[in-house]
Structures are given as structure tokens and as C-alpha cells.
N, C-alpha and C positions, 0 to 999 in steps of 0.2 A: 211780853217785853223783857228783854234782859234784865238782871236788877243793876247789872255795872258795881257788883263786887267781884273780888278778887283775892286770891292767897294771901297777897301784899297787903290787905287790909283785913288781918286776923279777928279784928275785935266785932266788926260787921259781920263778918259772919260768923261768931258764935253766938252773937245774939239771936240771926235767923237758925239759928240751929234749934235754939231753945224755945224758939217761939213754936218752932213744930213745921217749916213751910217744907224741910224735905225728909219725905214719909219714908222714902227709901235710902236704903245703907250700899252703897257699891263700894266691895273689896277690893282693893288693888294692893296686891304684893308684889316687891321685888327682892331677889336673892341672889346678888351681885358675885356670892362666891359659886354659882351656877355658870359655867359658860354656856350659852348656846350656840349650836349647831343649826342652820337651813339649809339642806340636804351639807354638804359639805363645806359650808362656808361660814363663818363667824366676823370676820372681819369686816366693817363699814365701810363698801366703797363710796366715796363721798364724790366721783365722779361719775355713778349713777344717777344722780341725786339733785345734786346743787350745781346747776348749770341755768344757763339763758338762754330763752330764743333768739340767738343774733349770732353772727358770725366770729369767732372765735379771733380771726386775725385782724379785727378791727383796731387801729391805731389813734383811735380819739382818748385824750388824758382819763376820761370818765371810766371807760372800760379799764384800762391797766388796774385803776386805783380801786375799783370795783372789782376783779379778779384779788386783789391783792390784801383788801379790808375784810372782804367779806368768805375767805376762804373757800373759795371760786376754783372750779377748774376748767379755762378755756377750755370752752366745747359749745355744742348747742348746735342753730340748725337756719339754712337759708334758700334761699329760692336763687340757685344756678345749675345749669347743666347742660349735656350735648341739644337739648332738644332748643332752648333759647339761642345758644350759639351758631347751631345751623340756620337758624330763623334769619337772626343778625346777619348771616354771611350772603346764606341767598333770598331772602326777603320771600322766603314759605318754608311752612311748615310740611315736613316729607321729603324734603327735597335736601341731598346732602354734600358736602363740598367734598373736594379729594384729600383728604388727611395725605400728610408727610407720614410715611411709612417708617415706625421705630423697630430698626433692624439687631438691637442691642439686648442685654439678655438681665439685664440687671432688675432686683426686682425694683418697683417703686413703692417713693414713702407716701405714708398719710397723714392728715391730722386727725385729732377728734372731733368728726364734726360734720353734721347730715346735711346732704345735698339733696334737695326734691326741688321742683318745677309747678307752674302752672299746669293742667292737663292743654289747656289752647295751644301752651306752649310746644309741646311734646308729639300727642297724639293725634291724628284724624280719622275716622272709619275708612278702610282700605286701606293703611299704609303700609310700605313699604316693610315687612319688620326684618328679615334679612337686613336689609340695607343700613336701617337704625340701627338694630345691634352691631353693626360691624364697625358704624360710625363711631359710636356710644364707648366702646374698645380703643380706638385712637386717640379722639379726645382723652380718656382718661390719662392714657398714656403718654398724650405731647402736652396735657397741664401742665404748671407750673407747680413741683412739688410743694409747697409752702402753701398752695389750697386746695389739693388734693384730698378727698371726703376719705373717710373710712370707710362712711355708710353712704351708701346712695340707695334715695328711697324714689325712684323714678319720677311716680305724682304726687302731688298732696291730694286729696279727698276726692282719687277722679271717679267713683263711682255716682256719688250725688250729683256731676257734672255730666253724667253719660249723656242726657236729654240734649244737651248741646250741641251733641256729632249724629242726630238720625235726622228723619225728614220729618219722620210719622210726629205723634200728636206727642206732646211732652208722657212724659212715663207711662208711656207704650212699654206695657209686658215684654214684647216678643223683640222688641228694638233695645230695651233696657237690657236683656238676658245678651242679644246679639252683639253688641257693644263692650259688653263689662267680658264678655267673653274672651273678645279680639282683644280689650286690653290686659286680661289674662295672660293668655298665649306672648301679648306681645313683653311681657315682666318674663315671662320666663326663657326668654329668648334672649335677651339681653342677659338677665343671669346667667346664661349655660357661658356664652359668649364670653362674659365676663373671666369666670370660674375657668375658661378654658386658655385664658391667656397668664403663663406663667409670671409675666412682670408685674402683673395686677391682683394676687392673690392678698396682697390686704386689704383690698377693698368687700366689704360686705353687702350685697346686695338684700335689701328688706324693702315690703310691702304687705297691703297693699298703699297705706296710707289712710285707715278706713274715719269716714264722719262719722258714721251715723251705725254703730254696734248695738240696735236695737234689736238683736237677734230673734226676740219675740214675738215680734210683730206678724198677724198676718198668719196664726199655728206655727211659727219657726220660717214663713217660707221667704223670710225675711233673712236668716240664715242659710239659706238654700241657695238664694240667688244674690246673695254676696260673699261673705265672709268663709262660707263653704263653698262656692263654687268658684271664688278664687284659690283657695289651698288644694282643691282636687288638682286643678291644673299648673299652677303656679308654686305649688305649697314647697315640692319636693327641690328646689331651686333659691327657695327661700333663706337666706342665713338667720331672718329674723321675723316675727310678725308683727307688722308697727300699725297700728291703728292711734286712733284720741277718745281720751275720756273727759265729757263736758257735763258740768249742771248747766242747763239749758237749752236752747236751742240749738245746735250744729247744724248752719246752712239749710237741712230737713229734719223733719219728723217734729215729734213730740217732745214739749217742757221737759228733760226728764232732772231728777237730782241721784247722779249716780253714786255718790259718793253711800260707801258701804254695803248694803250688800247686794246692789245690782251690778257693782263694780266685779265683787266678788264672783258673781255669775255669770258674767262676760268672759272673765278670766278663764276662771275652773273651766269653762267650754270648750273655750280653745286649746287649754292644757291639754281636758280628755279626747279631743280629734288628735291633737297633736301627738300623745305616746301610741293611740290607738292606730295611726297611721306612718311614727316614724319611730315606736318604741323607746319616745326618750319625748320629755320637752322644749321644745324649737321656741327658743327666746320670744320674752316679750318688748316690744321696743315703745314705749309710748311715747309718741315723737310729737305729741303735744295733750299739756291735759288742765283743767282750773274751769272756772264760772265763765258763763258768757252773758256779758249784761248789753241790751242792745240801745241802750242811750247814749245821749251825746256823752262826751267826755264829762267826768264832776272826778271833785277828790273822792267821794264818796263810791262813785261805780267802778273808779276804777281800783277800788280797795277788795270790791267784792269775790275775786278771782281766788284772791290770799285762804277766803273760807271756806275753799272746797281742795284747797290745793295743800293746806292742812290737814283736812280729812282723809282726801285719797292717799297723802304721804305714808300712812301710817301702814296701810295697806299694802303698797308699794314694799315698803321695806321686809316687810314678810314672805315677798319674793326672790331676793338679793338671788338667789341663784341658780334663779330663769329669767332674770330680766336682764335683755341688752343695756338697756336705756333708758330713762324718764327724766322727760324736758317740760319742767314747769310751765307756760306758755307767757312769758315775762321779758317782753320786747325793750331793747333797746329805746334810742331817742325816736327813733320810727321819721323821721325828719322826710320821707314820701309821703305824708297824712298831712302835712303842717302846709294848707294849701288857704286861699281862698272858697274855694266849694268847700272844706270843712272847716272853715270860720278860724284858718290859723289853729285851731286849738290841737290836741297831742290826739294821738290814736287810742283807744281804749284799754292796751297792755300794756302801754308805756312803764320803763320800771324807774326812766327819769325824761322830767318834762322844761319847757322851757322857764327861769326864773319871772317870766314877764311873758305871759301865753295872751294869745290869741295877736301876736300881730306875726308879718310875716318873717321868712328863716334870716333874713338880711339884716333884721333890728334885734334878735334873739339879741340878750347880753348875759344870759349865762344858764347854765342846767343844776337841777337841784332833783333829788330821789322823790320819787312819789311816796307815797305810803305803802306800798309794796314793797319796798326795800325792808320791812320788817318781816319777812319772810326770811329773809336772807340773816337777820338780825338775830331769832330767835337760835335758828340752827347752828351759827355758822362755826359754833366750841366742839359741835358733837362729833366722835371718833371712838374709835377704840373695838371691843370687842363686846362682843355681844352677849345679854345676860338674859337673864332668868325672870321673864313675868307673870303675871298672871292676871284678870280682869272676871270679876264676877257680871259684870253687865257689859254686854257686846257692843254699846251704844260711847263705855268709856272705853278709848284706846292708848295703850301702854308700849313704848318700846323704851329700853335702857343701854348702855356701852359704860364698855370702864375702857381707861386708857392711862397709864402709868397712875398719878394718886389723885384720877376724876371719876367720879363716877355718875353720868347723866343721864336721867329721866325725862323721859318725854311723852305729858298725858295730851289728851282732846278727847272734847264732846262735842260728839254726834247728835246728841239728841236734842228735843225742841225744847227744853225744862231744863233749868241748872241741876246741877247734879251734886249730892253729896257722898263725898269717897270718903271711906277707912282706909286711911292708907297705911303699911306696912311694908318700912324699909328691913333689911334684917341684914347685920353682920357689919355694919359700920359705926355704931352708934360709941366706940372706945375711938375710933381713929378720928372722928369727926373733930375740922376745925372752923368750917362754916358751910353758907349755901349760898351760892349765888341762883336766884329766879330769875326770870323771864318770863313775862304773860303776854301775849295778846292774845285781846278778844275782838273779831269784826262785827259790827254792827250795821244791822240793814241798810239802816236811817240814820246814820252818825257817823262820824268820822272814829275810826279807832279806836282802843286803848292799849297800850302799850308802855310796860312797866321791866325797871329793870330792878332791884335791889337785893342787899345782900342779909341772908337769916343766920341767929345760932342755931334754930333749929325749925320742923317744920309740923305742925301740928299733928298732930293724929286721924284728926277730923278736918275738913277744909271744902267749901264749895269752888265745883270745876261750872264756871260759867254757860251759858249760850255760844258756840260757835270759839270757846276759849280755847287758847293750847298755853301749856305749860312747858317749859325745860328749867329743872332743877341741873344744878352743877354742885355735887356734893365734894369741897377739897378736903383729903384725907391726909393724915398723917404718913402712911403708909401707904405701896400700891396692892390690891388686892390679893391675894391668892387664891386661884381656883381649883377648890373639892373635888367637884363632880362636874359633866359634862352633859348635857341634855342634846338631844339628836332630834328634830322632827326633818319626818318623812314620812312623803304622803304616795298612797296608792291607787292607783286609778283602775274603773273597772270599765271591762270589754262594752259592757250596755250604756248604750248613748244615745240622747234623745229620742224616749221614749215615749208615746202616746199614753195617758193618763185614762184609764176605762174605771167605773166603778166598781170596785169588787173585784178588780182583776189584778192578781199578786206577780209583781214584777218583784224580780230575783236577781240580785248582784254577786258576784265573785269577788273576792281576795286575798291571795295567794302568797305564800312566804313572807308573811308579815314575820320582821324581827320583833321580838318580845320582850319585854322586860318593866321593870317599873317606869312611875311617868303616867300620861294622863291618852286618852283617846279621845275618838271626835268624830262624824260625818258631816260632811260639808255638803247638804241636799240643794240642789239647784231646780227649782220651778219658773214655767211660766204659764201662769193660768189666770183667771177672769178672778176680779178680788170677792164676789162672793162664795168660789169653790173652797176646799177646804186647804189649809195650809199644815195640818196635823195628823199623817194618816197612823196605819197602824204599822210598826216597824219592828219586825225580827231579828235580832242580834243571834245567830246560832240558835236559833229558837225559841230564841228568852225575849218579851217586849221591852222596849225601853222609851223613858218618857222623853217627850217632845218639848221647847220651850214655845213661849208665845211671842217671844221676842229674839227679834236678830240687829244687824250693826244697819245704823239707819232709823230712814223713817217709813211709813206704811205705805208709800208709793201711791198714796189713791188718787194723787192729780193725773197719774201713767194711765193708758189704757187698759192696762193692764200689770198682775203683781210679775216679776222677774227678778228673785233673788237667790241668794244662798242662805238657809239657814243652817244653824252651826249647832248639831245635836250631839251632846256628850253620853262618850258611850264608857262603863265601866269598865276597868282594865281585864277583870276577874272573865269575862266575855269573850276576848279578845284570844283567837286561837293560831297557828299557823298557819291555816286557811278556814275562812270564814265565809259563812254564806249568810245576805242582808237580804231577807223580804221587807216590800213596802206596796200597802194594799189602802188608797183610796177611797172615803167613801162617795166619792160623786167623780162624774165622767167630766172630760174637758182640760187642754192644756198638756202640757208636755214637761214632764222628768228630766232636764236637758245632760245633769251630768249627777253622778253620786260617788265621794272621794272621802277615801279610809283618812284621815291624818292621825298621826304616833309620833306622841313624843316621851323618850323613854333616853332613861339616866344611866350614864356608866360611871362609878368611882375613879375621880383620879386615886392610883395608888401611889405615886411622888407625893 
């Protein structure tokens, strides 16, 4: 059970401190006069980040005031497109009207803001795809600029839907493969189509839209016959790749809790297909991602999204500069759900509901924020530039920005045990003239907690709760100065998804690593049966080095199997211009899916 202490209650947890209940010490350091660097990027985009699923141009008072409170940037994502509107027109699907021919050379505008469809809507086996993409081209074109997508993601999730358009028996192999095929081809048709019409080059076409990135499943062939055999054919067409990351169920497969480092190795996979087949990494779009609780509406389930969309955030932002996009999945009033068949009450992601629920939309008398609106609460100060962390336990997660005289920290635990942190701020402790906190912690079975108040200062020692995130806001007398400069960049190697033999030394590349001081890393990605081993034997230039037992997360053992990345620290003294990585197994089974050099290494500012 959680204990329901907190930073804000200093005195509670020193006493748990002294009574002995946490045996471990997690170091967390930040060093605020460090910039950092993610490949080339330092800067917060906060319209990565902090957005909503709901349409951008919605003109109800709640949204403005919500954009405007919670430092929001209209964007986010809805269900419209050619494939609906040819429906509407000619009452089927495949069948397409004569678009008014735009003879004009201008290009057209966009907003920020993804457009995808039902698959019912859109696709059929045998259609037309010439004819769609040529449609698909005019519409974009004769829209009305002011809803015009940036991003158009054709389907949302239509591979889990394939079973819908065959004859044969539901997930028929050879009818699944046949299908996810034609809707391949048919994504990359309409991109080329897209990309080929000059007035529309700011529209970004991404896909595929995926549920269910249980790559593991099945020896990989779970990746074969999705995620890979859409990029083979689809990939090079692609501006982006937008899948969703869920704890729980998505529509199929397995319970899973992605959050850390199954996430982590969904990722890195894609990354490694992606430079290995287009020499660079081809964005990540995560076009929706949080908890999926499949009960009726409660204050309680629908809070539960908030703790996994805290977790993955942290994650997320380590990628700032391969990621298109991430859209918390944090719906509007949802005001299509508020029916008789679901008992008037609000749909499950609602981020505001009606003040008097459960009667129907005609007696509503007013809207008020769910408990999810502390999402939006905890974050909505953070900006600036990006610093210098560090986490001795992969389970607490650390990001920091400074921005003129703020400088913001932002922890979360991953793991199922409160956690006790040393923490170490360094280089503020003269300018310091207070701290604003911010806690929540969700809780399974309770409603929230959610604290705001202001510190002189912040202990040394301090327990990080169950499912808690913290953001410190340290106001400084001064704005920073920054020393040094830290760079991470990470290298990817040619060998990808490889079959796990026992005793058989599989051997990586990595070439032109830049050098310098700073910390190293492999980022190992498995997926194998959870009694095989998680620890093999690993050569660094021909030096071993040690394995830890612990990665970000939890042990996966409700999954069918383990699918993560573990995060082994490699000594810099090791680390050569090019470098060669054996890793030698001792039992057979399962598959090596990806192995990724990460460096991060400091240059002096001399100013």
C-alpha cells in the first residue's frame, strides 16, 4: 500500500527514515550549470508534450480557458477525413465523388493537429487505391484552411481491426498478412500522392497508427507481421511513425505495463530498423499513450491514466529530438458517450465532466475538470533549457530546465516501494530564494493526492512515493550560467534482431564514436521467456563489464514474456573510436532485438 507521505510532510518522513523502512539510498544529482544537449536539441518543446486529444479549433469557453490556464498549445488529434466524407457524400465506402479541381499554385496552410479515421471508415479489401489517393489529394486541397491537419494519420489502430474486412475465420494468418498488406500499400499511395502535390507539402503523412507494439510476441513474428511489414512497404513514405503506448489492454493482446522499459524497447527498435534502413531516425509520433481502465466511469478510474502518463512522460522527453509528437490521451467533454446506453455518465478519458453526471446532455448545467487536470497542473511552469541529471536507480526518473531565474525539477517513481532519494542539487544553494513543490501521487484505490506548497529549502533526504511525481520550481536570485555543455548521442548497430543461441557470441559494431569525458551506456533490448537469463557475458573491446539486476520498471512477470531494455553502464576508459561489443548467452531462446552505444560527453564552455 502506498504510505500517503510526501516531500510536503518533511517530519513523516524523517521519522520513516529512522525507523529503518527504506534500506536503499537513491542518488539523484542535478547540476543546473550543465546544459544538455539530445542530439542537438536543449530547448523544451512544450508543444510536444502538453496537448489534448480533441480538436484544436474547438470554440467551447472550457477549451480556450484550458489552452490559456494551463499553458496548452492548441493541437491534439480527431477522427476526420477523406475517407468519412466520401462516405457522407456517396453513402459507401470506395466509392468517390468528383472533387472541384484546384488549378491554383499556392501552397496551403495547416494547423497543429492529427487527423485519422475509423478503418470502417476509410478502407475495404479490394479498394480502389489509385482512386483514394487522388481523392484524398483534393480534399486536402478544397478543405477549409482553419482545419486543415499537419499530420494525417489515415487509420487509427487498423491493423487490430484487419479481421473485419476478410471472409475467412477471425485472425486467419494468411487473411491478417493479406489485408495489413493492401492497407500498407494503400498508406503508401496516398503519401507518395500527397508528397507529390506541391500545394500540400505541409501536410505530414504518418502511420501506421499501431495498438498493439507487442513486437515480442510469437519469436518477434509479431514484429514481422506488423510493425515491420508495414515499414518495409510503407516506411520509406512515412514522415513519421505513430503507433500508442498503453498500460493495459489495447483492443488486443496481453495486460501489459509499458511504462519503462518495455517502452524503452519498443522504441530503441524502431529507432534501430529505422537508421539501419533510412540512415537517420524517422520520428516518433505517439499519437496516443496513458492507462486503460476498462470500467464504468468512477473519479477514481478515470484518474488512473495520469500514472502511467507520468511515467512514460519522462521517457518521452529523452527523446525531444526524434519525436514528432506525444498526445497524452486526455479527451475533452467527449459529449458522444453521454448517452442512455452509457447511463449519461462521461466516457473514461474525459479531462472535464458534467457538474451533475449521469442525466442526459440537455439538463447538463455545467462542466468542472476531472482529476486529471492535475496532469496539466503539475507540468504546466516547466520550460526552459535543459540540464544536467543524473539517477543512481533506473526505477527513479529525473529531468530538470532552467529558464531565466527557474530552475525545475522533475522526479517519478517507477517502482512498486516508496523510494528513498539523496538528493543533490548543486550550484544554487547562494541564489536561492525559495521552492515552489508540486506532488501528486495516484492511487489505485483512492482518489488522488495532490499538493502544492512553497519550501526554503528542500531536504537532503526525502521519500519519492508509489506512483508519485514531484516538480520542484527553485526561484533564484539570478538566472543561471552555463559552464559546460553535455551532448548525448546515441549509436546504433547494423545487427538487429538477433536469435539468442546458447554459447553463441554475437558481436556488434560501433564506429566513430566522438570521445571525450561524460558517462557511457548500452541500451540492451531482449525478448525472451522470464526464466532465461537476463545477464549474459559482455565484452567491451575485450574487457567484461558488469550487468545490473535492475532496469526502469517493473519485472513484467504478469507479460508472457520479459521485453525490455536494460541500461548497462559501460566505463568511459573502454570506449574507443570504434568499438567492438560481444554478448554470449548462457541458455538458448528469444531474440536480442536491438543493442545501442549511448555517450554522453562534456565540452567546456569557454565564455
Amino acid at each position: 500500500m502506498p504510505t500517503k507521505y510526501s516531500l510536503l510532510n518533511v517530519t513523516c518522513c524523517t521519522i520513516l527514515f529512522t525507523a529503518g523502512l527504506y534500506a536503499q539510498l537513491n542518488n539523484v544529482t542535478v547540476n543546473p550549470e550543465i546544459q544538455k544537449f539530445i542530439g542537438d536539441v536543449s530547448e523544451l518543446d512544450r508543444s510536444k508534450y502538453f496537448v489534448i486529444h480533441s480538436a484544436p479549433f474547438a470554440s467551447r469557453p472550457i477549451h480556450k480557458s484550458f489552452y490559456a490556464d494551463y499553458n496548452v498549445v492548441p493541437s491534439g488529434r480527431g477522427f476526420y477525413g477523406p475517407g468519412i466524407d466520401a462516405k457522407k457524400q456517396t453513402g459507401q465506402v470506395g466509392v468517390y465523388p468528383n472533387p472541384k479541381q484546384y488549378k491554383g499554385k499556392k501552397i496551403k496552410s495547416v494547423r497543429r493537429f492529427v487527423a485519422t479515421e475509423h478503418p470502417r471508415n476509410l478502407y475495404k479489401e479490394g479498394l480502389d487505391i489509385e482512386g483514394l489517393s487522388n481523392w484524398a489529394v483534393q480534399y486536402f486541397i478544397n478543405m477549409n484552411d482553419d482545419i486543415r491537419p499537419l499530420w494525417y494519420e489515415p487509420m487509427n489502430e487498423p491493423f487490430v481491426h484487419a479481421k473485419d474486412f476478410y471472409d475467412e475465420k477471425d485472425w486467419d494468418p494468411v487473411a491478417e498478412v493479406r489485408v495489413k498488406t493492401e492497407m500498407s500499400k494503400m498508406y503508401r499511395a496516398i503519401a507518395e500522392k500527397i508528397h507529390a502535390e506541391p500545394t500540400l507539402k505541409n501536410i505530414k503523412v504518418m502511420g501506421y497508427g499501431a495498438a498493439w507494439p507487442s513486437f515480442e510476441l510469437k519469436d518477434f513474428n509479431n514484429w514481422e507481421t506488423n510493425m515491420g511489414l508495414f515499414l518495409d512497404i510503407a516506411g520509406d513514405q512515412m514522415d513519421a511513425i505513430s503507433y500508442h503506448l498503453y498500460d493495459g489492454v489495447n483492443q488486443a493482446g496481453q495486460n501489459n505495463k509499458r511504462q519503462g522499459s518495455n517502452n524503452e524497447a519498443i522504441m530503441d527498435m524502431i529507432e534501430t530498423y529505422s537508421v539501419n534502413r533510412w540512415g537517420y531516425v524517422k520520428p516518433h509520433a505517439i499519437t496516443e499513450y496513458g492507462g486503460i481502465v476498462r470500467n464504468e466511469f468512477s473519479l477514481i478510474s478515470n484518474m488512473q491514466s495520469i500514472r502511467t502518463q507520468n511515467a512514460m512522460i519522462f521517457g518521452l522527453l529523452d527523446r525531444e529530438d526524434r519525436l514528432e509528437l506525444s498526445i497524452p490521451f486526455n479527451t475533452d467533454d467527449a459529449r458522444w458517450h453521454i448517452t442512455e446506453k452509457n447511463n449519461y455518465l462521461p466516457y473514461k478519458a474525459v479531462l472535464w465532466r458534467p457538474e451533475n453526471m449521469g442525466v442526459p446532455k440537455n439538463e447538463i448545467t455545467g462542466w468542472v475538470y476531472t482529476n486529471r487536470i492535475h496532469f496539466y497542473d503539475i507540468w504546466k511552469e516547466v520550460k526552459g533549457k535543459r540540464v544536467y541529471v543524473s539517477t543512481s536507480n533506473p526505477d527513479i526518473q529525473v529531468q530538470a530546465f532552467t529558464h531565466d531565474k527557474q530552475l525545475y525539477i522533475a522526479l517519478n517513481n517507477l517502482a512498486d516501494t516508496p523510494q528513498k532519494i539523496n538528493f543533490q542539487v548543486n550550484a544554487v544553494e547562494k541564489s536561492m530564494q525559495s521552492i515552489y513543490v508540486k506532488s501528486l501521487t495516484v492511487f489505485e484505490d483512492d482518489l488522488p493526492r495532490y499538493y502544492e506548497n512553497v519550501l526554503s529549502s528542500v531536504p537532503d533526504s526525502f521519500v519519492l512515493d508509489v506512483a508519485e511525481t514531484i516538480v520542484l520550481a527553485y526561484n533564484l536570485k539570478k538566472p543561471i550560467r552555463f559552464k559546460n555543455e553535455l551532448y548525448a548521442k546515441r549509436y546504433y548497430s547494423e545487427a538487429f534482431l538477433l536469435p539468442i543461441v546458447a554459447h553463441k557470441k554475437m558481436t556488434f559494431s560501433f564506429t566513430e564514436v566522438a570521445l571525450g569525458s561524460g558517462t557511457a551506456s548500452l541500451s540492451m533490448s531482449i525478448g525472451r521467456m522470464h526464466d532465461l537469463s537476463k545477464r549474459p557475458i559482455i565484452l567491451v573491446n575485450g574487457t567484461a563489464v558488469s550487468i545490473p539486476f535492475n532496469w526502469k520498471g517493473y519485472d513484467q512477470a504478469n507479460r508472457k514474456k520479459f521485453f525490455g531494455a536494460i541500461e548497462i553502464p559501460i566505463p568511459m576508459e573502454l570506449i574507443k573510436e570504434n568499438n567492438s561489443v560481444s554478448i554470449t548467452f548462457p541458455d538458448s531462446g528469444g531474440h536480442l532485438s536491438s543493442l545501442i552505444l549511448n555517450m554522453e560527453t562534456l565540452k567546456t564552455n569557454d565564455n
